[in-house]
MARKOL-66963 format. One record per residue (C-alpha): residue number from 1; z, x, y; residue in three letters. Coordinates in Angstrom, 1 decimal, padded with zeros to 4 digits. Layout:
> resi / z / x / y / resn
> NUM / Z / X / Y / ala
...
END
This chain:
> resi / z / x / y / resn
> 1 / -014.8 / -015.9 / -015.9 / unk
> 2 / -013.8 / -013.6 / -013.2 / unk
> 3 / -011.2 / -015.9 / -011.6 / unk
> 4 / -009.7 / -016.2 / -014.9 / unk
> 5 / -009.2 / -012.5 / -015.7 / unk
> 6 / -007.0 / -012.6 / -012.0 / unk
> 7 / -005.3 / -015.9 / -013.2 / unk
> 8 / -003.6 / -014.3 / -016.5 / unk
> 9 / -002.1 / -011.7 / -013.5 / unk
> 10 / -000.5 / -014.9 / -011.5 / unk
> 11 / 003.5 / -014.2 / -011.0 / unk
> 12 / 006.0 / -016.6 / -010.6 / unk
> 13 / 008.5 / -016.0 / -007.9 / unk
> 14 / 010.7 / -013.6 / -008.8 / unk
> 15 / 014.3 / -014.7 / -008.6 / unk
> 16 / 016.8 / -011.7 / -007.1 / unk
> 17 / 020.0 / -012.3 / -006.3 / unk
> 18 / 020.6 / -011.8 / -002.4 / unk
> 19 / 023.2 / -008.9 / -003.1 / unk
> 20 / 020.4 / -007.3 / -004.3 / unk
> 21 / 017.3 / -008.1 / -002.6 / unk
> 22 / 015.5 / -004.6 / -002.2 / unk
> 23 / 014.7 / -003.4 / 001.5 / unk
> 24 / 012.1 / -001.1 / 002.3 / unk
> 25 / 013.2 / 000.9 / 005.1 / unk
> 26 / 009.5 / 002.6 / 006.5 / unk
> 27 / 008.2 / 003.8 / 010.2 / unk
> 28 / 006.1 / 001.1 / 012.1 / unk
> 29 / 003.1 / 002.2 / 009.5 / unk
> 30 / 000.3 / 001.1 / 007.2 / unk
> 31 / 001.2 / 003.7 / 005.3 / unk
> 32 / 003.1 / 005.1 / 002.0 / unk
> 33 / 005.2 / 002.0 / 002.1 / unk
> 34 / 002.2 / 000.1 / 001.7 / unk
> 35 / 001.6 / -000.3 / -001.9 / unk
> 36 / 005.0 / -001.1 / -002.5 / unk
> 37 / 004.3 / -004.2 / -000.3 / unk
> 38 / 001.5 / -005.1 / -001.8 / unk
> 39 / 002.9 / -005.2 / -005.5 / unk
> 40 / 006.4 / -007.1 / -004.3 / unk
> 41 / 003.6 / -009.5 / -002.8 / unk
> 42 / 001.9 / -009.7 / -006.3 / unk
> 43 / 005.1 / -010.4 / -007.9 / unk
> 44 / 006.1 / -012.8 / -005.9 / unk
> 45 / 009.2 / -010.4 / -005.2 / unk
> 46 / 012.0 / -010.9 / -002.4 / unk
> 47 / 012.3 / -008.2 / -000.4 / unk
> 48 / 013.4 / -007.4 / 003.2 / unk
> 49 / 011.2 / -005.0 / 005.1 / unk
> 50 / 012.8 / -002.7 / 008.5 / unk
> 51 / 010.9 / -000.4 / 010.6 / unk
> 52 / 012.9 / 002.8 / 012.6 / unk
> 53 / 011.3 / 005.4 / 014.3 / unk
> 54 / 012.7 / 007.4 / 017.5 / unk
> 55 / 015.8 / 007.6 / 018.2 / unk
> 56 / 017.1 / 005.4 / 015.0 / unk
> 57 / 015.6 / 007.1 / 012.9 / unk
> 58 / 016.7 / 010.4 / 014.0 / unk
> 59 / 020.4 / 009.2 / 014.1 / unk
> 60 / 019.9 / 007.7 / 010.1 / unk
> 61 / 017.7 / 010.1 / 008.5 / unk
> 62 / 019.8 / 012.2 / 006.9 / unk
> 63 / 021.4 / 009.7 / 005.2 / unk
> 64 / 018.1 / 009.1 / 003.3 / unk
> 65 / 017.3 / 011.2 / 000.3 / unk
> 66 / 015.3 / 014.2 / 001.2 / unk
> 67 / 015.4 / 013.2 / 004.7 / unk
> 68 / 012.2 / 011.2 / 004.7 / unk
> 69 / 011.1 / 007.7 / 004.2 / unk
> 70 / 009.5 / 005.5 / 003.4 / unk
> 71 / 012.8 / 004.4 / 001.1 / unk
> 72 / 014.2 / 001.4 / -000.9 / unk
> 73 / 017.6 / 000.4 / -000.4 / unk
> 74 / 019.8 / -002.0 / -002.7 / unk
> 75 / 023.3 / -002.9 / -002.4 / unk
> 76 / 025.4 / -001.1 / -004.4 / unk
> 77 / 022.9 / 001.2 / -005.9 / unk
> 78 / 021.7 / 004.7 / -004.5 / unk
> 79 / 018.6 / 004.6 / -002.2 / unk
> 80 / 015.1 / 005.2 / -003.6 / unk
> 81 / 013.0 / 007.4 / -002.0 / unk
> 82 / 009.4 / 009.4 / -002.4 / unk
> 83 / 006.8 / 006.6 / -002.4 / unk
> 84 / 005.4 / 007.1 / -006.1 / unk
> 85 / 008.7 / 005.9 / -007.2 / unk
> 86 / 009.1 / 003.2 / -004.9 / unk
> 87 / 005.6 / 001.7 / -006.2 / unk
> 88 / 006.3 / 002.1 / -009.8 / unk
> 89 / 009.6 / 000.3 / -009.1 / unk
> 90 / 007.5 / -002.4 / -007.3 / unk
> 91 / 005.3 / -002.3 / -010.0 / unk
> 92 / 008.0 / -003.2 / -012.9 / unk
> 93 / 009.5 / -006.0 / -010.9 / unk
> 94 / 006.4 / -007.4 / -010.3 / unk
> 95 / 004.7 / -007.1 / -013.8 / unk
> 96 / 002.1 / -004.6 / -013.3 / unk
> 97 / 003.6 / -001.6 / -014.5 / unk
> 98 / 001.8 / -001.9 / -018.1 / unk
> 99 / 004.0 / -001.7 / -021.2 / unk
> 100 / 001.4 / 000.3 / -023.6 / unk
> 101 / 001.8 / 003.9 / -022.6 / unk
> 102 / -001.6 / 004.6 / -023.0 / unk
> 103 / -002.6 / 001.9 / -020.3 / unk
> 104 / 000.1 / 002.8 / -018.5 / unk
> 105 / -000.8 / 006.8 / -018.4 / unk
> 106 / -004.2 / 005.3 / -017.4 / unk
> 107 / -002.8 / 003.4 / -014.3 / unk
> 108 / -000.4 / 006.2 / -013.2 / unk
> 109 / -003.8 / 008.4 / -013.5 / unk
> 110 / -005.6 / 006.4 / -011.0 / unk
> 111 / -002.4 / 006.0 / -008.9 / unk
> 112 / -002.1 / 010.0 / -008.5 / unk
> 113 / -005.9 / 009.7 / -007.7 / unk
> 114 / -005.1 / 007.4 / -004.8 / unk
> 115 / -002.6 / 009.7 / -003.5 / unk
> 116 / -005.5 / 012.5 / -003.3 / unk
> 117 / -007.0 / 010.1 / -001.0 / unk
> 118 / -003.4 / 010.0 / 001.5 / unk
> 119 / -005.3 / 011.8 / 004.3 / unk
> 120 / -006.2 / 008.5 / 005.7 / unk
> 121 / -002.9 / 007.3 / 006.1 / unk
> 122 / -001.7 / 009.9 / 009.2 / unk
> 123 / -005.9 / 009.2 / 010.1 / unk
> 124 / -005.2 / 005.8 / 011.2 / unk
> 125 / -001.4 / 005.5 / 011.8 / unk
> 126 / -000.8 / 008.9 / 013.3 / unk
> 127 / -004.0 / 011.6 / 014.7 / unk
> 128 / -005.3 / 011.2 / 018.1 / unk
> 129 / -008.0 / 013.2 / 019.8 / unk
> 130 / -009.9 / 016.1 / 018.4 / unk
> 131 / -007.2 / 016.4 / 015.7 / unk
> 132 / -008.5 / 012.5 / 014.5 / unk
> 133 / -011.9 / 013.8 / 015.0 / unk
> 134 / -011.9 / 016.6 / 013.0 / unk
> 135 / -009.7 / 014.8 / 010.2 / unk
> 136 / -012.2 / 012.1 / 010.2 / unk
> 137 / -015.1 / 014.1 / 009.9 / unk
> 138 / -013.7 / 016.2 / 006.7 / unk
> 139 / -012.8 / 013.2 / 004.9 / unk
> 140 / -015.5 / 011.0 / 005.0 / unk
> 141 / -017.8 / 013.6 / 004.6 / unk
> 142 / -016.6 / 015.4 / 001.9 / unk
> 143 / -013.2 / 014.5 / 000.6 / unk
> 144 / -013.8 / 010.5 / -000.1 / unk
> 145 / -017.3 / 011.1 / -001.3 / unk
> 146 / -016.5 / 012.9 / -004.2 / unk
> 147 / -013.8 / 010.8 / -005.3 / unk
> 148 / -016.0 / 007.3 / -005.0 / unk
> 149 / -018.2 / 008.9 / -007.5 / unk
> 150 / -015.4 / 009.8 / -009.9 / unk
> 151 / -013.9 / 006.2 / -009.8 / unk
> 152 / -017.4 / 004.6 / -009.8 / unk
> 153 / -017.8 / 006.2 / -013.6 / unk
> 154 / -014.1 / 006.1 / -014.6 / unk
> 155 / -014.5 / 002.7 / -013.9 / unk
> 156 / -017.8 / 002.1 / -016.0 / unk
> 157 / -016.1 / 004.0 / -018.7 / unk
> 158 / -013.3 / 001.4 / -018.4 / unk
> 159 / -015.7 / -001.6 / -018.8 / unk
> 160 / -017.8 / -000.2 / -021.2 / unk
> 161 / -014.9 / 000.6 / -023.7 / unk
> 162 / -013.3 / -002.6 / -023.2 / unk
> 163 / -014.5 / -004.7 / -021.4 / unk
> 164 / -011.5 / -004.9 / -018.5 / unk
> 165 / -012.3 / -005.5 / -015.2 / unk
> 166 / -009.6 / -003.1 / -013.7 / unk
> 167 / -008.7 / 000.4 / -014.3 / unk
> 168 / -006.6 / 000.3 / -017.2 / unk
> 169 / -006.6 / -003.3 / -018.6 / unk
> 170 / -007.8 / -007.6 / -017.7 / unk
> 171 / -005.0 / -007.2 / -015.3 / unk
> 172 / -004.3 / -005.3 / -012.2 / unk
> 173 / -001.7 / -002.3 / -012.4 / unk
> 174 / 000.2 / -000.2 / -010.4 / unk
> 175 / -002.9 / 002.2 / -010.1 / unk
> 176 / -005.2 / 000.1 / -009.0 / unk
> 177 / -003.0 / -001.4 / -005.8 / unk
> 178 / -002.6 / 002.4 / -004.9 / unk
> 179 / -006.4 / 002.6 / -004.9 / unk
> 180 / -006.9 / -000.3 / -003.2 / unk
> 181 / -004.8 / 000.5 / -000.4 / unk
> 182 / -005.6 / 003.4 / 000.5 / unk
> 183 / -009.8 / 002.5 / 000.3 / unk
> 184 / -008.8 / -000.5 / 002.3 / unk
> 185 / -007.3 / 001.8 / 004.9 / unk
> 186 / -010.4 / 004.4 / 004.6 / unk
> 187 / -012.7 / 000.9 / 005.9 / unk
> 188 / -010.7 / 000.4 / 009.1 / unk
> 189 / -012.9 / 003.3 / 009.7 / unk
> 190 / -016.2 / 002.8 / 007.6 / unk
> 191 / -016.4 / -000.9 / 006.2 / unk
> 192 / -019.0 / 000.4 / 004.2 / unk
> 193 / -018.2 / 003.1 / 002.2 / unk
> 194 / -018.8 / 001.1 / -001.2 / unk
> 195 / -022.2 / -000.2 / -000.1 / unk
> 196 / -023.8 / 002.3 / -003.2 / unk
> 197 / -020.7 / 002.0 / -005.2 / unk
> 198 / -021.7 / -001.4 / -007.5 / unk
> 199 / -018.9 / -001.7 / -009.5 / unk
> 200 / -016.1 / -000.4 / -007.3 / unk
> 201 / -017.3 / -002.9 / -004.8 / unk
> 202 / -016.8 / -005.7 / -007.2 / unk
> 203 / -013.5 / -004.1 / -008.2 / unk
> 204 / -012.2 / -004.2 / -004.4 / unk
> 205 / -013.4 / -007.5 / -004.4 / unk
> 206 / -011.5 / -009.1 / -007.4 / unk
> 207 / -008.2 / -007.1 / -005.9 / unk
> 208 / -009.0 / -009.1 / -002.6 / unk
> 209 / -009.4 / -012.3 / -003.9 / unk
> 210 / -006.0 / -012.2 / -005.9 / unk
> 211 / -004.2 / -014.9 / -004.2 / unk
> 212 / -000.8 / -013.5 / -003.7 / unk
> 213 / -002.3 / -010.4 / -002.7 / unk
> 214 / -005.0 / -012.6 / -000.1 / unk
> 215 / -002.1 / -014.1 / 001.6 / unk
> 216 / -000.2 / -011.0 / 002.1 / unk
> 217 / -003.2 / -009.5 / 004.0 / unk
> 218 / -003.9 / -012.5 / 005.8 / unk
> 219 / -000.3 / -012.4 / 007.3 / unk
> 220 / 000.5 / -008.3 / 007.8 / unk
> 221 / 000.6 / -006.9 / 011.1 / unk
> 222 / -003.3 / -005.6 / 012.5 / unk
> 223 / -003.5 / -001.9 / 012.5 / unk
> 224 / -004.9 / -001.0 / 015.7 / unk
> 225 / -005.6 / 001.8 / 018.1 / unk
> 226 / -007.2 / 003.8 / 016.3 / unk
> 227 / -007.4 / 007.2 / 017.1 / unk
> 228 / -006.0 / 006.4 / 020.5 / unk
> 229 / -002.5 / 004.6 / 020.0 / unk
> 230 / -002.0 / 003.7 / 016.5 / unk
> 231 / 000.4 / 000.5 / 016.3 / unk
> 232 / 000.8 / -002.4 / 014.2 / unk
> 233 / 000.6 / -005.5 / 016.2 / unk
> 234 / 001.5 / -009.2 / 014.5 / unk
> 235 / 000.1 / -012.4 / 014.9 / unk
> 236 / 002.3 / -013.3 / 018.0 / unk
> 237 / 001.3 / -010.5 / 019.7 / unk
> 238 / 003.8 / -007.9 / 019.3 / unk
> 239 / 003.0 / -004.8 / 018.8 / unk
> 240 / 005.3 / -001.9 / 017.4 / unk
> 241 / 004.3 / 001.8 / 018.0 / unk
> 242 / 006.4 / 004.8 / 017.6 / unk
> 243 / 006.7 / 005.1 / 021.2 / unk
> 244 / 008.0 / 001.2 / 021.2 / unk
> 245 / 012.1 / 001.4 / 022.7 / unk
> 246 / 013.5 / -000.5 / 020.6 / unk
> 247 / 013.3 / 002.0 / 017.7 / unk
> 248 / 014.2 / -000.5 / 014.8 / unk
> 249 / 012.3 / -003.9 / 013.4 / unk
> 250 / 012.7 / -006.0 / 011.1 / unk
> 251 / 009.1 / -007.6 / 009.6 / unk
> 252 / 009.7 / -010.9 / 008.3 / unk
> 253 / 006.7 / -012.6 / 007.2 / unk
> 254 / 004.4 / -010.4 / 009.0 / unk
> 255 / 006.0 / -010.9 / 012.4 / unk
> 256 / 007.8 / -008.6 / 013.6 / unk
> 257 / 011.5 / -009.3 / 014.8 / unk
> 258 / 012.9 / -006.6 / 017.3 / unk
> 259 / 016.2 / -004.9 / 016.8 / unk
> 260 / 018.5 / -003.0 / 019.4 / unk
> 261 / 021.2 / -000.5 / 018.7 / unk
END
């Protein structure tokens, strides 16, 4: 059955010792950090999760490699950075980073697909105005288009050559949470932009239903603001912009926990 193919993908808790509990360290987006969250969710991975934009992350930045985030940090150990790695990192402590390197070149293919797609991610978290406008328009209409076509009959490929219900096995992969979150960011916008895609829909839906994965959504911050004042606001009611002045947060459990300095 369906349920049964996500059931073999279940993780245990991972067990990391607190010296060395990863910490993504991200601005106050729904963004490049995302995928990372959502496969430490999967595996049932502790992490830590802090947010610093303004003045914080001016004063820190260089101190990050590249200059950039998103980033993971872990005591003793050099910081992580570019967001590919941090996902595939994710994705190895969490299980779905597939050991055959032939499924595995299959998962990184749709992963590097999903970054094609990254446009949505300063759409939603960042552009205002006629620059949102504009973005919008381009994307929608001729960027995502394209690529829902490719996926619907990579996917059918996938299915009919094996029989998997994901990308590049019975089991979700690091690819397919890349996809996933960056179509589930791409509805925020248009809910309905698999409406004529069959088996993509059903894909989206079986990456929804996952239970760890369920929960995580159910508890993350609400993007909102749209194309006006993008911000992340939790369940309590606090919401965290780049304009925010406390400049650093700490999300714990999808509630965010403001930080002075």
């Amino acid at each position: 059955s369906l349920s049964f193919a996500w059931q073999r993908g279940l993780r245990a808790t991972m067990a990391v010792p607190a010296a060395s509990v990863p910490r993504i360290v991200y601005l106050p987006f729904r963004a490049m950090a995302e995928t990372t969250r959502m496969l430490f969710a999967y595996g049932g991975v502790r992490y830590e999760d802090e947010a610093v934009w303004g003045r914080v992350f001016k004063e820190r930045r260089k101190a990050f490699p590249w200059w950039k985030t998103p980033v993971i940090e872990v005591a003793g150990s050099r910081t992580i950075a570019q967001s590919g790695a941090l996902a595939r990192y994710a994705a190895k402590l969490a299980g779905a980073y597939p050991a055959n390197p032939l499924e595995c070149a299959l998962s990184d293919s749709v992963y590097e697909l999903g970054q094609e797609l990254c446009t949505i991610n300063p759409l939603v978290n960042c552009f205002v105005g006629r620059q949102f406008e504009a973005v919008r328009r381009d994307y929608f209409k001729g960027v995502l288009p394209v690529a829902l076509l490719q996926l619907e009959i990579e996917l059918a490929r996938a299915q009919a050559a094996h029989g998997q219900l994901f990308f590049a096995g019975e089991t979700p992969a690091h690819g397919d949470f890349n996809l996933f979150h960056h179509l589930d960011n791409a509805m925020l916008l248009e809910p309905d932009i698999l409406h004529n895609r069959e088996l993509l829909a059903e894909w989206f839906g079986l990456m929804r239903a996952i239970p760890q994965l369920a929960e995580y959504l159910s508890k993350r911050p609400e993007l909102n603001g749209i194309g006006e004042d993008p911000g992340l606001e939790d369940r309590n009611g606090v919401r965290v912009t780049q304009r925010s002045p406390a400049c650093r947060a700490m999300l714990v459990d999808g509630c965010w926990e403001l930080r002075e300095e």
